[in-house]
C-alpha positions in Angstrom: -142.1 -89.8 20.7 -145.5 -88.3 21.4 -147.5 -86.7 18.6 -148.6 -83.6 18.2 -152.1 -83.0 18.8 -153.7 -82.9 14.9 -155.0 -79.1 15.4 -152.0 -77.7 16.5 -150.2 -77.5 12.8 -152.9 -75.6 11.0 -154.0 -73.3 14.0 -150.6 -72.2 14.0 -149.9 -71.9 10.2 -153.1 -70.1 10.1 -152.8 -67.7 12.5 -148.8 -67.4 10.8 -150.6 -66.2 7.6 -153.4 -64.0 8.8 -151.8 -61.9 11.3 -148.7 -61.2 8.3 -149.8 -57.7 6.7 -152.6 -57.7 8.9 -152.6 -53.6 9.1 -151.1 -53.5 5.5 -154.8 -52.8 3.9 -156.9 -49.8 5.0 -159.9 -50.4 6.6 -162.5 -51.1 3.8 -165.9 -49.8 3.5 -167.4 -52.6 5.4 -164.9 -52.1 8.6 -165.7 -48.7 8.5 -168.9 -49.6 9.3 -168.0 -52.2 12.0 -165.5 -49.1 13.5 -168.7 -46.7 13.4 -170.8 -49.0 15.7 -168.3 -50.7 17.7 -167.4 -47.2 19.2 -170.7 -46.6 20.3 -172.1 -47.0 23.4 -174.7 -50.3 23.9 -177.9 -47.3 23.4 -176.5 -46.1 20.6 -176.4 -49.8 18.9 -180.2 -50.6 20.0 -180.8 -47.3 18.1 -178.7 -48.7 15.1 -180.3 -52.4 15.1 -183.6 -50.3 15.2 -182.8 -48.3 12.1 -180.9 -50.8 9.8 -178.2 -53.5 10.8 -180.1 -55.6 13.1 -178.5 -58.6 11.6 -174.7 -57.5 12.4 -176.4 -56.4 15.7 -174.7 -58.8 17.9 -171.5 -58.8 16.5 -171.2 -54.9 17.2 -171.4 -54.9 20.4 -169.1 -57.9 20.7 -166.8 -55.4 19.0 -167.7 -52.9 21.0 -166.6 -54.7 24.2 -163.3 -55.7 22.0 -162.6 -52.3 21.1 -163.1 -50.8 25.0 -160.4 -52.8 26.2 -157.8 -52.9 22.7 -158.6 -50.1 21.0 -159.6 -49.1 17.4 -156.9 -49.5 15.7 -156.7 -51.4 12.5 -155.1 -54.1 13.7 -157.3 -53.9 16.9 -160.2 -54.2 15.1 -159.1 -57.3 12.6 -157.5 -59.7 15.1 -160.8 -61.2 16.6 -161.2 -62.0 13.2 -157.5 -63.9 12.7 -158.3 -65.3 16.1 -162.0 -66.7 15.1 -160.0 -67.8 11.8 -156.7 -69.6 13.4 -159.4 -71.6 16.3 -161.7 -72.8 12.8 -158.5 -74.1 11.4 -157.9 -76.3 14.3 -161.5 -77.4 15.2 -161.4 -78.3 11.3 -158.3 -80.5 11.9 -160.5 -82.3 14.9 -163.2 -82.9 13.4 -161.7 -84.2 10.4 -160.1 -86.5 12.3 -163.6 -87.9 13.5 -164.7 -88.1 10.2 -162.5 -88.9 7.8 -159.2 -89.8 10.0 -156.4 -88.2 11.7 -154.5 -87.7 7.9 -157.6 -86.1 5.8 -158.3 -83.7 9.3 -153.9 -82.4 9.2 -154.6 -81.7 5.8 -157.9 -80.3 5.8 -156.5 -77.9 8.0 -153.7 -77.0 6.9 -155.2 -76.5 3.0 -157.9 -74.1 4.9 -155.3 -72.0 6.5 -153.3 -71.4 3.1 -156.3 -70.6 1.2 -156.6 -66.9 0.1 -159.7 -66.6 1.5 -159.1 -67.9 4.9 -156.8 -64.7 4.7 -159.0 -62.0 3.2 -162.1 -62.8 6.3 -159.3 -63.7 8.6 -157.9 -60.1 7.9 -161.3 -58.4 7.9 -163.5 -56.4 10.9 -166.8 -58.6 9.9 -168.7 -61.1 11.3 -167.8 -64.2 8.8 -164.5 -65.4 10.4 -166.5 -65.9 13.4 -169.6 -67.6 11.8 -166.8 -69.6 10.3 -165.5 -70.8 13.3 -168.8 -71.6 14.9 -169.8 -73.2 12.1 -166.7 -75.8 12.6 -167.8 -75.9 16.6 -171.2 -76.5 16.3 -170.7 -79.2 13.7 -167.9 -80.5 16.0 -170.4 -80.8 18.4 -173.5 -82.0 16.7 -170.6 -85.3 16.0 -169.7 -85.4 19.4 -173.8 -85.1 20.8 -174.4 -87.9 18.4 -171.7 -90.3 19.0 -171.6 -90.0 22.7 -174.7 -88.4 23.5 -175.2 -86.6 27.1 -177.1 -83.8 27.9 -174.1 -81.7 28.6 -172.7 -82.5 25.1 -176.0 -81.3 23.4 -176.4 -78.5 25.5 -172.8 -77.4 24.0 -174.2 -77.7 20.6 -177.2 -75.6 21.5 -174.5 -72.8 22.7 -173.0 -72.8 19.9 -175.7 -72.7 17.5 -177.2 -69.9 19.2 -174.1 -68.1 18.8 -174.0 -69.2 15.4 -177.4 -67.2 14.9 -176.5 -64.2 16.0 -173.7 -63.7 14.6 -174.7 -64.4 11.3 -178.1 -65.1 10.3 -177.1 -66.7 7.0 -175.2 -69.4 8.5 -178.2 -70.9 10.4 -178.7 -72.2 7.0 -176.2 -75.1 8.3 -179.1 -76.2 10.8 -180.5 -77.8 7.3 -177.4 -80.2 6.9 -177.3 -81.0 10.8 -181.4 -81.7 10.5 -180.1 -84.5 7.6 -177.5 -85.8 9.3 -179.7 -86.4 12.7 -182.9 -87.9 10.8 -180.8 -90.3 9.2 -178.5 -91.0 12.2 -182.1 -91.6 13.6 -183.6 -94.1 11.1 -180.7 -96.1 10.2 -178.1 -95.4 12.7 -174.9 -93.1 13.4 -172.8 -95.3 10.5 -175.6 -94.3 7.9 -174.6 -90.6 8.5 -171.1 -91.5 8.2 -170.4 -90.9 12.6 -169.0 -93.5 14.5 -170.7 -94.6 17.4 -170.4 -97.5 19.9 -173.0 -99.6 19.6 -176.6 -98.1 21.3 -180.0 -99.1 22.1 -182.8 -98.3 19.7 -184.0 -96.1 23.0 -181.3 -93.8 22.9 -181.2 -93.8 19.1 -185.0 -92.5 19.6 -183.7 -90.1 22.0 -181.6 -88.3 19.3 -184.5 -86.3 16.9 -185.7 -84.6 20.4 -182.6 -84.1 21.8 -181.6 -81.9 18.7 -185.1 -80.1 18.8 -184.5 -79.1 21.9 -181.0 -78.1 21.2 -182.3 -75.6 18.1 -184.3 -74.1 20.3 -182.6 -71.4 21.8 -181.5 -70.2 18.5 -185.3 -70.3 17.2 -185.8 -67.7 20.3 -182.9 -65.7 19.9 -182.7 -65.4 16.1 -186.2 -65.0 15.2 -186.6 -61.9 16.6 -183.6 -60.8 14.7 -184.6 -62.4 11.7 -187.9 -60.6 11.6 -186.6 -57.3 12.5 -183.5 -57.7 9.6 -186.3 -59.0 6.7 -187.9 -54.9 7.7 -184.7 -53.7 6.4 -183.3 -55.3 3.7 -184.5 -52.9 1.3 -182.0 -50.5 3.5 -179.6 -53.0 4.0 -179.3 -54.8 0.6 -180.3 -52.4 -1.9 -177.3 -53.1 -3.6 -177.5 -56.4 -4.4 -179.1 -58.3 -7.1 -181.2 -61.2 -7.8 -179.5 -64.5 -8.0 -178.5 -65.9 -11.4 -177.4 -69.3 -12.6 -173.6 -67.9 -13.5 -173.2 -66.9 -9.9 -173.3 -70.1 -8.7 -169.9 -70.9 -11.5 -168.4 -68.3 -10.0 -169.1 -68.6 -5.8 -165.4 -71.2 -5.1 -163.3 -68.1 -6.8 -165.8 -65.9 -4.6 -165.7 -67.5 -1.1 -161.5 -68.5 -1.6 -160.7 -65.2 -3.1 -159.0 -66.7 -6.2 -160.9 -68.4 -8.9 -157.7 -70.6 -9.6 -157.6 -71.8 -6.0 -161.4 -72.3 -5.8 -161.2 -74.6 -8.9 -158.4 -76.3 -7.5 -160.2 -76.7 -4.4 -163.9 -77.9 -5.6 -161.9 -80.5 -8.0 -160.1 -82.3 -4.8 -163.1 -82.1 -3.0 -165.3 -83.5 -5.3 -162.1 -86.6 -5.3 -162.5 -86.4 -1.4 -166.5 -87.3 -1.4 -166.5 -90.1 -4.1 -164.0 -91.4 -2.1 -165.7 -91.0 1.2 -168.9 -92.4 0.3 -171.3 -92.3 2.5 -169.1 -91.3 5.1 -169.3 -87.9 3.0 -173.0 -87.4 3.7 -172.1 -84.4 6.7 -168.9 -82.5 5.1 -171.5 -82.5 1.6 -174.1 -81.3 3.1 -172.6 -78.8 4.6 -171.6 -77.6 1.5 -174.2 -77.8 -0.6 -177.4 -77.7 1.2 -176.6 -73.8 2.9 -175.4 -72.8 -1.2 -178.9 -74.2 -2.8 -180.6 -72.7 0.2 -179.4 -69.1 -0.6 -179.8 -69.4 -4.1 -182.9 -70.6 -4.2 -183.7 -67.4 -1.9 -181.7 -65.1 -4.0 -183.8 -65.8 -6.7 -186.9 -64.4 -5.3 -185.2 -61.4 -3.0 -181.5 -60.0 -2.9 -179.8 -62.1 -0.5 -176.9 -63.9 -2.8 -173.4 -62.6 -1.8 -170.5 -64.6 -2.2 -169.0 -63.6 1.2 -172.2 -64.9 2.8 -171.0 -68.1 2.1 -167.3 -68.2 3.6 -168.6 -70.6 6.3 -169.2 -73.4 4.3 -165.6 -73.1 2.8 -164.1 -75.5 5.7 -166.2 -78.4 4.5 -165.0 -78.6 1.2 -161.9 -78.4 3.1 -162.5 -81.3 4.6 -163.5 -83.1 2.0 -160.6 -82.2 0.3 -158.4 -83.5 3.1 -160.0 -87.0 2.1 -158.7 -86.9 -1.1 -155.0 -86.2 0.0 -155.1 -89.0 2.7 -155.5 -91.1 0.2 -151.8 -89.8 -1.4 -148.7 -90.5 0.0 -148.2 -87.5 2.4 -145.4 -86.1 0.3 -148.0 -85.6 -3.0 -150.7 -83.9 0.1 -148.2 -81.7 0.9 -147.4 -81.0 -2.8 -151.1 -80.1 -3.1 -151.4 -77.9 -0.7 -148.0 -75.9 -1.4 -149.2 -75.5 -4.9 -152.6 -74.4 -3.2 -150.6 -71.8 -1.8 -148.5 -70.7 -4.1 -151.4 -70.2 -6.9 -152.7 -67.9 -4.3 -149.7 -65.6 -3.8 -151.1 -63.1 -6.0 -154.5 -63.0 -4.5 -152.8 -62.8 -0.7 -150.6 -60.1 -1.9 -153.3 -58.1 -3.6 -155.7 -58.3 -0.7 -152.9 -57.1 1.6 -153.2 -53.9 -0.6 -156.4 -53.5 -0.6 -160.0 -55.4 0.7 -161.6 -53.6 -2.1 -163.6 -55.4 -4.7 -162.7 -55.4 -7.4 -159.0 -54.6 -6.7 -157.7 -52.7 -8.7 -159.9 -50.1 -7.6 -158.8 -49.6 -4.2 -160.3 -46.3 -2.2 -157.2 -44.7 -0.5 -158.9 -42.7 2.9 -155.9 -42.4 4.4 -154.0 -40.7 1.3 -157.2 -38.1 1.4 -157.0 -37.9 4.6 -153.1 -36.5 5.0 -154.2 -34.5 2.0 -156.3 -32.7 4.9 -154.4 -32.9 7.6 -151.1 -31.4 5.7 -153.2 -28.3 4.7 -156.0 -27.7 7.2 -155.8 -24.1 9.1 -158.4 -23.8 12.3 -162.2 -22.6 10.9 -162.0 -25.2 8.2 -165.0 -27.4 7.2 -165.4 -30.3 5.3 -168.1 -31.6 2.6 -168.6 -35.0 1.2 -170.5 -36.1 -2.0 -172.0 -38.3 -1.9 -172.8 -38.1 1.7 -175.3 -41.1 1.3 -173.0 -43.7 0.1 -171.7 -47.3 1.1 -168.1 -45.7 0.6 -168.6 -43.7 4.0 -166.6 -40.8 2.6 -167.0 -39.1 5.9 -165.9 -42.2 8.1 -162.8 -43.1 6.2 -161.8 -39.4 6.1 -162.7 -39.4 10.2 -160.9 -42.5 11.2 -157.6 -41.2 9.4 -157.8 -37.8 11.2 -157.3 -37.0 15.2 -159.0 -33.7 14.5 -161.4 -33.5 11.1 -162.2 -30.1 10.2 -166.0 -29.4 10.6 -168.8 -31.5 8.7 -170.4 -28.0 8.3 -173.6 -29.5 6.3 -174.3 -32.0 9.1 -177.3 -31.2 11.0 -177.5 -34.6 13.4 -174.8 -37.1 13.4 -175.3 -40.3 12.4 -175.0 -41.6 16.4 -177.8 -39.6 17.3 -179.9 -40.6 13.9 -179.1 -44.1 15.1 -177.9 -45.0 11.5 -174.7 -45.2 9.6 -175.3 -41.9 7.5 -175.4 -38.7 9.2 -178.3 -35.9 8.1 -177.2 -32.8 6.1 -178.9 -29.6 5.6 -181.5 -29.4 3.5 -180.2 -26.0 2.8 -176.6 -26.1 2.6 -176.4 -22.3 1.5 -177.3 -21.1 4.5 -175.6 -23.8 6.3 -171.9 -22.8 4.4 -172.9 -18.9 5.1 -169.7 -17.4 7.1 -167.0 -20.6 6.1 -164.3 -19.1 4.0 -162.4 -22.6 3.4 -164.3 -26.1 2.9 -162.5 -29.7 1.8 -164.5 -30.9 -0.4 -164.2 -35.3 -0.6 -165.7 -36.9 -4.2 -165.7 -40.2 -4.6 -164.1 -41.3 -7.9 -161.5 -39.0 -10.0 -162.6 -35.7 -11.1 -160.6 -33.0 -13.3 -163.7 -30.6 -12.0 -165.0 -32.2 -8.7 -167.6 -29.2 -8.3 -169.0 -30.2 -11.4 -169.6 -34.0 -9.4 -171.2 -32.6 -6.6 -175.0 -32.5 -7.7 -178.0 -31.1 -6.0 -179.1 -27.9 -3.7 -175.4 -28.8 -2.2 -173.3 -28.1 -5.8 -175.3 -25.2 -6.7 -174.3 -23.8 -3.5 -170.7 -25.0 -3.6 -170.3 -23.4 -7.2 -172.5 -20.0 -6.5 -169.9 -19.4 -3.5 -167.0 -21.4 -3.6 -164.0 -21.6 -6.4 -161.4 -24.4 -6.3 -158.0 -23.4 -5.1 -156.4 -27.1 -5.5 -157.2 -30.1 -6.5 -155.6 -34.1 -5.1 -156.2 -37.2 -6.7 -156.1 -40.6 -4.7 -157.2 -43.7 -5.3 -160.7 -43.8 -5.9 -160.8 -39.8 -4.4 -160.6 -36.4 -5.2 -160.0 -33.9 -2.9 -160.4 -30.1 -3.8 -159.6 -27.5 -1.3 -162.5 -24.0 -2.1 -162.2 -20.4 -1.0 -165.2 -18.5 -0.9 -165.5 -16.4 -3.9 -164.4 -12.2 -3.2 -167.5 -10.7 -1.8 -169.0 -13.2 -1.1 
């Protein structure tokens, strides 16, 4: 009886768990964002990657071509990501099998695709399911280019390592682990990098150093420019995160597989997997460790370290780990990776609730946006505070509703400003003269939401409005005001 091919069982138990309560969480913050510049027309993104997220630049307008033939939806919008996800699961499997052997590739595989994590960016409109997956390609490649080199081979390699780039900058970090793995395949031969080859002359051994300088390449033209133009706004882009400390690096296997239980469980068989390997472990290692010093390193001097950056090098512990359970009988493998999934039930369940972080504070848009929708009357405007915010009150609110009621502070949107924050007026008094009704959207929970609305906005809210109602939701409040008698 013939076999089935070694990707086929974790593609499909991949795609089986990412595409279950894929529209169960709300869009987050994040996807809000990707919704905002996927549904804007190719301009309209220059203008964006011109003002702050060059960086996710390419990936919008990917989505944007995604989203003008599927739609917006939530579901829309997520399943390039379970896609990109169930395709890295099964070019795991295969190159696992070139590495380490048909066994440790099956279980590689299938251990990625029950990992909470594999989930979470599998559910999730943002760039790092696809990184992930080129990532797995590239690398997939770089074996093939360097077992059986041929032009067309590295040419492949250079496609996808350009595509790599532009998808996520962070991930080119994975050039430094391939740069390892082709000196040494250079000086002392394929088997020193842990690839087998078929026995080659020194020649095309020579051959391989330029080949793969010419194969970078292309990214170096396409990325730079990108690079360069993202470093010009990372004080925009990242102004939120901090500088890298020691602790974070504990704490990155519960960050980048969404359960701290699982990560541990996870670094512990791949650490089994790579003293087992040997020097066969050299590229799955590398891959690993080389991009997570990289960004440190950098995080300590600017603030780039965030966990999700990271999710790409998740299948090469994977892998690793899948070198540890070919070594068991393949009823204690499977054993492993059940109890991998079942120590991540809670995790898979809560981020089906919620992509939030942390979790238990979830930001219900939807709930605030019925809240609207239930009571609006024609004539009614809306205000948010804060309007400058990485919640994007006014998005969540907007995606939820077919018909929002006017942003009446909004002097020019935030297509036209070619950002993700639209401009208010600088004085909202005169700009709320003649509205009798205005939903007002706080972020957080407020017994007084006026009182949380600061600024020339607030004073004008309280000289002229009084609260008729007032909704909690999760993570919201939403008040409805009348204008004061006389007014």
């Amino acid at each position: 009886m013939r076999r089935l091919p070694v990707w086929l069982p974790p593609a499909l138990l991949t795609l089986a768990v990412t595409l279950t309560g894929l529209g169960s969480a709300q869009l987050w913050r994040d996807e809000l964002a990707t919704w905002s510049a996927a549904t804007r027309s190719p301009g309209d993104l220059a203008r964006l990657a011109g003002t702050i997220d060059a960086a996710t630049g390419p990936y919008y307008l990917l989505m944007h071509l995604w989203t003008s033939v599927f739609g917006d939806s939530t579901i829309a919008l997520r399943v390039p990501a379970v896609l990109a996800m169930t395709v890295a699961a099964g070019l795991l499997a295969v190159l696992g099998a070139q590495l380490v052997g048909r066994r440790g590739g099956l279980f590689a595989g299938l251990l990625f695709a029950v990992l909470p994590g594999t989930s979470r960016y599998g559910q999730e409109a943002r760039p790092y399911a696809l990184a992930t997956m080129l990532a797995v390609l590239a690398t997939l490649l770089l074996v093939t280019a360097l077992s059986r080199p041929s032009w067309a081979r590295w040419a492949g390699y250079a496609a996808a390592v350009a595509a790599l780039g532009l998808i996520h900058l962070i991930a080119l970090t994975l050039l430094a682990a391939h740069a390892l793995v082709v000196l040494i395949a250079w000086w002392r031969g394929p088997a020193s990098a842990g690839i087998a080859t078929p026995a080659q002359p020194d020649v095309e051994r020579n051959r391989r150093v330029w080949r793969w300088l010419v194969a970078v390449l292309p990214v170096a033209l396409l990325a730079g420019p990108l690079l360069v133009k993202a470093r010009t706004q990372q004080s925009r882009q990242l102004n939120w995160v901090h500088l890298a400390r020691l602790d974070d690096l504990t704490a990155l296997p519960g960050g980048v597989a969404q359960s701290s239980v699982v990560g541990g469980l996870l670094v512990g068989v791949a650490a089994l997997g790579a003293a087992r390997l040997g020097r066969r472990a050299l590229l799955p290692v590398s891959a690993v460790l080389l991009p997570v010093l990289l960004l440190f390193a950098a995080g300590t001097v600017v603030p780039l370290w965030v966990p999700r950056y990271l999710v790409f090098v998740v299948p090469f512990a994977c892998l690793l780990a899948g070198a540890a359970l070919a070594a068991v009988a393949a009823p204690a493998a499977l054993v492993v990776v059940v109890l991998a999934g079942l120590l991540g039930l809670p995790d898979q369940d809560a981020l089906r609730r919620t992509h939030e972080w942390p979790r238990s504070a979830p930001v219900d848009y939807a709930g605030a946006a019925r809240v609207i929708a239930d009571g609006q009357r024609p004539g009614d405007a809306v205000v948010y505070s804060p309007r400058h915010s990485w919640l994007f009150l006014d998005l969540g609110i907007e995606y939820h509703l077919s018909d929002p009621p006017r942003d009446v502070l909004v002097t020019e949107d935030e297509v036209r400003r070619g950002d993700l924050w639209a401009a208010e007026c600088p004085q909202p008094a005169q700009c709320l003269a003649g509205t009798t009704r205005v939903w007002l959207v706080v972020s957080g929970r407020h017994a007084e939401p006026l009182a949380a609305v600061s600024g020339a906005k607030g004073d004008a809210l309280r000289t002229d409005f009084t609260v008729t109602q007032v909704w909690q939701r999760p993570g919201l409040t939403v008040a409805l005001l009348t204008s004061r008698p006389g007014r």
